[in-house]
C-alpha positions as CSV (number, residue, x, y, z in Angstrom):
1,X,115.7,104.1,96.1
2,X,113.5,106.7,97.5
3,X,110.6,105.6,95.4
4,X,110.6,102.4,97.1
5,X,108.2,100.6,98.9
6,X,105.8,97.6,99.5
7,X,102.1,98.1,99.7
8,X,100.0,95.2,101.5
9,X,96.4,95.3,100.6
10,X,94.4,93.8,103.7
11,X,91.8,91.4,103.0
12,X,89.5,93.1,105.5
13,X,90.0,96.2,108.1
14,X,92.2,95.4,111.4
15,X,94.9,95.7,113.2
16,X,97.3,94.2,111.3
17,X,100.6,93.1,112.8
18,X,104.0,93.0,111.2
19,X,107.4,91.7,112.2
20,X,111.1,92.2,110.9
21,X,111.3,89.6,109.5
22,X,114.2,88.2,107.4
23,X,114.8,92.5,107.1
24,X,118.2,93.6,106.3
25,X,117.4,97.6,106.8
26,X,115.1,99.5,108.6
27,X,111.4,100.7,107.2
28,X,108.6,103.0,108.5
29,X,105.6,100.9,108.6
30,X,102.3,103.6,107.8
31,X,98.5,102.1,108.4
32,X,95.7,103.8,106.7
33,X,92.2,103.3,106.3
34,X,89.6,104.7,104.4
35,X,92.3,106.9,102.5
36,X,94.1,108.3,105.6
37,X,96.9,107.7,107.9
38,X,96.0,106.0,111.4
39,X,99.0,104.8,112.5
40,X,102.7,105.3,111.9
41,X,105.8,102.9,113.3
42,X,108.8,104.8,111.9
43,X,112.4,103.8,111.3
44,X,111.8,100.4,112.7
45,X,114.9,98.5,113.7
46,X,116.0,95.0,112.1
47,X,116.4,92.5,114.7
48,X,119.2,89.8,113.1
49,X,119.5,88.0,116.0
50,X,115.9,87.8,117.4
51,X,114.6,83.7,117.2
52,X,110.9,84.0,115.2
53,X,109.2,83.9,118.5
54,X,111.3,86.4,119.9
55,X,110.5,89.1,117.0
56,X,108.4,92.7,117.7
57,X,104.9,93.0,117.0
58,X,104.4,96.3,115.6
59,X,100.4,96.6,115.8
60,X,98.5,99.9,114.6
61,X,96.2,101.8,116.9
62,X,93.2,101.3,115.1
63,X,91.8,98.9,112.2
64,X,93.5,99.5,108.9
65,X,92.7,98.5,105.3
66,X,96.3,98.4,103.2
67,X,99.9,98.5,105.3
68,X,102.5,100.7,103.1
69,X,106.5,99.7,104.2
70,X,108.9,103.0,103.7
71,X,112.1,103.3,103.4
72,X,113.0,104.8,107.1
73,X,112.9,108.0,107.3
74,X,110.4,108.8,104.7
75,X,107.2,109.5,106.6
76,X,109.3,111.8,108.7
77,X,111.3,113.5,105.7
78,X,107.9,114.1,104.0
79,X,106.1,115.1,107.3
80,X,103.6,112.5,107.4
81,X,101.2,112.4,110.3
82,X,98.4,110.6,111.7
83,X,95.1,112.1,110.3
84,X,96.7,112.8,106.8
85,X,95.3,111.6,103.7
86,X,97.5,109.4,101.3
87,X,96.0,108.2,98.1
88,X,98.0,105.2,96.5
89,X,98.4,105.6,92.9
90,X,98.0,102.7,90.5
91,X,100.5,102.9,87.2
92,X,99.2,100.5,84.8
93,X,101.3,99.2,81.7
């Protein structure tokens, strides 16, 4: 749905690459570090008949703390940019 989404929480700040892998629709793939946006890879294309090896590194342009994966379209719908602040809100229960 449009609530959807996977947040990766990074062990330590960098550039943290990710693949499509295994991806059966396309996401935008948003960095951000110390509560704001650094980098943005939107509406990132699946790649069904890449090998592993042969896969897209999509690498941010500066070090990053936690990787959010949107679905595509939603950082441009929503008018995300880099420089913006985005707080991730924890629901408990």
């Amino acid at each position: 749905s449009q609530y959807d989404g996977m947040l990766f929480v990074l062990t330590y700040p960098h550039r943290a690459g990710f693949v499509m892998r295994d991806m059966r629709f396309s996401i935008d793939i948003v960095w951000v570090h110390e509560g704001k946006v650094v980098d943005i890879a939107p509406s990132v294309p699946i790649e069904p008949e890449r090998k592993e090896s042969d896969l897209t590194v999509y690498y941010p342009r500066s070090l990053a703390s936690h990787v959010i994966e949107l679905p595509a379209g939603w950082a441009q719908a929503h008018e995300l940019k880099i420089g913006d602040p985005l707080a991730v809100l924890r629901e408990d229960g």
